[in-house]
N, C-alpha and C positions, 0 to 999 in steps of 0.2 A: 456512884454506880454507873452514871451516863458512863465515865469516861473509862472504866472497866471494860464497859459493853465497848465501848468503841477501840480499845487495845487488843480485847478479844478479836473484833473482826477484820483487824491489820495481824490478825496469830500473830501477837505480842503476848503470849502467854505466860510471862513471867512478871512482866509492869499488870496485865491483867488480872492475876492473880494478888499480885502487892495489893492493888487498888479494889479491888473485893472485899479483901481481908482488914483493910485500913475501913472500911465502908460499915463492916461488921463492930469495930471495934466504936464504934461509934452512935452505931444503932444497932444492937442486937437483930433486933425482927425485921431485918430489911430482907423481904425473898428477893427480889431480883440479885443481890449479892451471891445468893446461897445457889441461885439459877446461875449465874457468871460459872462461880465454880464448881459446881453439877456439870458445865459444860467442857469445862478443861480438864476436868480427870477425866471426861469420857473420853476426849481426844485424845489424852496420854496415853489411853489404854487403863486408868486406874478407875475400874468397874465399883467394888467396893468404895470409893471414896463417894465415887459422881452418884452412887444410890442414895449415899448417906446426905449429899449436901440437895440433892433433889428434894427428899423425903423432908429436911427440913423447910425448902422453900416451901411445899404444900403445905406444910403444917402451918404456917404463915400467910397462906392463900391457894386453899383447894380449889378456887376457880380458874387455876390455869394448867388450859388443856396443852398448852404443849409441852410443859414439865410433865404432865400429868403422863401426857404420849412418850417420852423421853424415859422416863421411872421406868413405866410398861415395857419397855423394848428393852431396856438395860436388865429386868427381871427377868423375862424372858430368856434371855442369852446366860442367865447363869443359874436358871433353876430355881427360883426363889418365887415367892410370893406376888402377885400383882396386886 
């Protein structure tokens, strides 16, 4: 996941996402992964997705507020639930 995060923030979004997904397949309950790619749909533009992989991070660790602030804002913008 280190190196997801860190493909993310060279927006290598495409090795970022590989390396997420390879992260997940490995360990199911890994929220940082599910937050990796919460954050590259958001920046695609792909709102439905980046809810769905937020929502999963929390459910694997409701104590992070910035996912938690991320959800919120994404909800927000399309009408839905917070």
């Amino acid at each position: 996941v280190g190196e997801a995060q860190a493909a993310f923030a060279r927006n290598k979004f495409v090795e970022a996402r590989a390396l997420a997904e390879q992260a997940l397949r490995v360990y199911r309950r890994n929220d940082k992964a599910y937050e990796v790619l919460g954050d590259i749909f958001r920046l695609q533009g792909k709102t439905d997705e980046a809810i769905n992989m937020y929502s999963m991070s929390l459910q694997l660790n409701p104590r992070n507020p910035v996912v938690m602030q991320r959800l919120e804002r994404l909800s927000r913008m399309t009408g839905g639930p917070t």
